[in-house]
C-alpha positions in Angstrom: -60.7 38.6 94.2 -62.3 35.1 94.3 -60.0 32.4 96.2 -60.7 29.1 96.0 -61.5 26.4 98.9 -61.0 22.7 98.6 -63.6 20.4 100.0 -62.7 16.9 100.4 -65.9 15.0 100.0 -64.7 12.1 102.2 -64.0 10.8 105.7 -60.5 8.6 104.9 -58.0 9.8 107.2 -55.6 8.8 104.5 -56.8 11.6 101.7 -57.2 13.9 104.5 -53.3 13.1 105.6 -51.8 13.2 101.7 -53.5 16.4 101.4 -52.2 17.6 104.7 -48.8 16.5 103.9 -48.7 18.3 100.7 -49.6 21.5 102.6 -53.0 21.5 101.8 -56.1 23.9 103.1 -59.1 22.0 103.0 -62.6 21.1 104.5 -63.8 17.7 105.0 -68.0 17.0 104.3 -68.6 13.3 104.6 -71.1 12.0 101.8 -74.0 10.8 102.6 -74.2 7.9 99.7 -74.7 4.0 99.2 -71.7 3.2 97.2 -72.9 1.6 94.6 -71.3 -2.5 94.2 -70.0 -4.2 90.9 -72.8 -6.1 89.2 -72.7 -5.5 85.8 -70.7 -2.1 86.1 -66.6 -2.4 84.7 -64.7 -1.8 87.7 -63.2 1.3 86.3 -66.9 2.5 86.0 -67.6 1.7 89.2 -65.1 3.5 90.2 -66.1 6.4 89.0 -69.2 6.6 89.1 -68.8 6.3 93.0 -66.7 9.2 93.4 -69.3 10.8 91.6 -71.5 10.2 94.2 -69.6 11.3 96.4 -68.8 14.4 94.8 -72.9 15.4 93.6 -74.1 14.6 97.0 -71.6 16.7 98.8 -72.1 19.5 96.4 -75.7 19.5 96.2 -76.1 19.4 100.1 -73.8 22.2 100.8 -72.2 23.8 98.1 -74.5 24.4 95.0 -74.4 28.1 95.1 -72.4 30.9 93.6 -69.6 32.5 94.9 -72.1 34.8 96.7 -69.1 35.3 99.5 -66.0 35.7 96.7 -64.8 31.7 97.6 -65.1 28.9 94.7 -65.9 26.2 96.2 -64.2 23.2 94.2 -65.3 19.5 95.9 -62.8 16.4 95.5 -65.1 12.9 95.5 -62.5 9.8 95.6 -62.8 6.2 95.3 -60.3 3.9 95.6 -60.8 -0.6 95.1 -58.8 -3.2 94.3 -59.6 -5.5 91.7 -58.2 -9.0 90.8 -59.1 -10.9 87.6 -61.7 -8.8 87.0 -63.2 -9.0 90.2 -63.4 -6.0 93.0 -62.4 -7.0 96.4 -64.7 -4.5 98.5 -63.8 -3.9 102.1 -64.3 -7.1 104.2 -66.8 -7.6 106.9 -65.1 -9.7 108.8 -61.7 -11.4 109.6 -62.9 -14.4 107.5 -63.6 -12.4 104.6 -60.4 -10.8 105.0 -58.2 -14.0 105.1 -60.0 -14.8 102.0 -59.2 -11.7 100.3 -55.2 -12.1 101.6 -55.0 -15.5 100.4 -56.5 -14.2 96.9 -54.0 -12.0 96.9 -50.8 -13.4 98.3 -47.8 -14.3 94.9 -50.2 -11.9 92.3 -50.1 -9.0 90.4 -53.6 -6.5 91.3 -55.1 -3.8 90.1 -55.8 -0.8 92.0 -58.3 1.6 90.9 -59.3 5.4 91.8 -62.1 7.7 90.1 -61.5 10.9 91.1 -64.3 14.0 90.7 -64.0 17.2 91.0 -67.1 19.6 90.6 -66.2 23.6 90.5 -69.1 26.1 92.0 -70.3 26.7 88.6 -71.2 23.7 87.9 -67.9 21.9 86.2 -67.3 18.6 86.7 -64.4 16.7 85.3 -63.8 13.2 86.3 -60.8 10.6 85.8 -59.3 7.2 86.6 -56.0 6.0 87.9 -54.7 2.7 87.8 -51.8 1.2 89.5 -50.6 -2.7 89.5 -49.6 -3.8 93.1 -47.9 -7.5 93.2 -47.6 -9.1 96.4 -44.8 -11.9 97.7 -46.4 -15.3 98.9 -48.1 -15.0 102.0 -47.9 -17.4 104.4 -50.4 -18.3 106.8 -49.0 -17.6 109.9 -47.8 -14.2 108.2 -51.8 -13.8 107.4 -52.8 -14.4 110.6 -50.4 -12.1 112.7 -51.7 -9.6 110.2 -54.9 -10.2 110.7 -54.7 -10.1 114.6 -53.6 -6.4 114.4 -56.8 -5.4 113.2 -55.2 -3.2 110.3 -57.8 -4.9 107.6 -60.6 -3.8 109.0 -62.4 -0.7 106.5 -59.9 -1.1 103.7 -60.5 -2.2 100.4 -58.8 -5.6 99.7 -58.1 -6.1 103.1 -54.8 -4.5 103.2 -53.5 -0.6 103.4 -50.0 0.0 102.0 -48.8 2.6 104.3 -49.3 -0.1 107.7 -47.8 -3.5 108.0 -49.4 -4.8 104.8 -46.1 -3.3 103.2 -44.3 -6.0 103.8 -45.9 -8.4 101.7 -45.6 -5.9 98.7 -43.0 -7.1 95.6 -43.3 -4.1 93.8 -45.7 -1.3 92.7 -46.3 0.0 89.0 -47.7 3.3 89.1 -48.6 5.9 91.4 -48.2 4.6 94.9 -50.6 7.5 96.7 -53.1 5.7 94.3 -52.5 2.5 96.4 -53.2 4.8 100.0 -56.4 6.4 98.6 -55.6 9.7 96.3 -54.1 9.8 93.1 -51.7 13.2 93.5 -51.1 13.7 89.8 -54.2 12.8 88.6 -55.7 15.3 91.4 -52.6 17.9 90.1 -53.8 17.1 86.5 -57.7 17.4 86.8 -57.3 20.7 89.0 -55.4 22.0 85.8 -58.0 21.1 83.5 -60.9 23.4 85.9 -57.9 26.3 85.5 -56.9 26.0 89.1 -53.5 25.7 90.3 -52.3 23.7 93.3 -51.0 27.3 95.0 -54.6 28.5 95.4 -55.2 25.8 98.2 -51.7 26.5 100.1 -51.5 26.9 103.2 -49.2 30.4 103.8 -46.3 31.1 102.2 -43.9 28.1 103.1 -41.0 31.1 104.0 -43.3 31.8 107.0 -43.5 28.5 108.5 -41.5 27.5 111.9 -38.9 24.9 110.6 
């Protein structure tokens, strides 16, 4: 019997704790890929086309084979911006940059963005995108600044991560709020489902066998 094994084709401590927390079995294999950056790419496309990426290289380093050893390999490529007007707001490179980017963002509605792939051993790939509009309260700027000075900006894309401090500046959030952290759950639930795989085959043991 073939069972299948999830590789997560990403460092992000985020996607790696969503999956944990939904009881999850997985591997992690970092890409190794220069995202690509806006230019004349939609953001969706963008998107995409970089968990793509991330996806192909993963599975071409590692994984393009058959199931030679009865496991179906099935790798997960994610990414996740923010986009404002029609402009992506990429991770900043420095506190600057990120005060920018808060400023930009503070009393507006944003777009978040995540292109999800998933490629099967066989060859499969199916690829999606989830959107989710974020709206922040005014910022002030002493509220920027005490943000700033605990560091939590630093590798995430607009500057801000949901799940920390930055929560406090949120109004409201349209759509699927694991989007906002980094995964899309039922676009992941939804695109397994297309490859024929369901969420059980990645489960960790029965849940009946668990200390609670």
């Amino acid at each position: 019997m073939i069972r299948s094994r999830l590789i997560l084709a990403s460092s992000s401590p985020r996607r790696r704790d969503i999956l944990s927390n939904l009881g999850f079995e997985f591997q992690v294999q970092r890409p190794e890929v220069d995202e690509l950056e806006s230019g004349s790419m939609a953001p969706g496309e963008l998107a995409v086309e970089n968990a793509r990426l991330k996806a192909r290289d993963v599975h071409q380093r590692h994984f393009a084979r058959s199931c030679a050893e009865g496991v179906r390999n099935v790798i997960l490529g994610v990414d996740t911006i923010v986009v404002l007007g029609g402009i992506v707001l990429s991770k900043p490179i420095d506190p600057p940059e990120a005060r920018q980017m808060l400023k930009q963002l503070s009393d507006t509605k944003h777009q978040v963005l995540s292109g999800l792939c998933l490629i099967e051993d066989q060859d499969r790939e199916i690829s999606r995108l989830t959107s989710t509009e974020v709206e922040f309260c005014p910022i002030s700027t002493d509220e920027i600044e005490w943000y700033l000075a605990r560091g939590e900006y630093a590798d995430k894309a607009g500057a801000y991560g949901i799940q920390g401090l930055a929560s406090l500046f949120v109004k409201g959030v349209r759509g699927c709020y694991f989007n906002v952290v980094g995964l899309p759950v039922r676009g992941l639930y939804e695109t397994l489902a297309e490859l024929g795989i369901q969420v059980s085959e990645f489960m960790q043991e029965q849940a009946g066998g668990r200390d609670k």
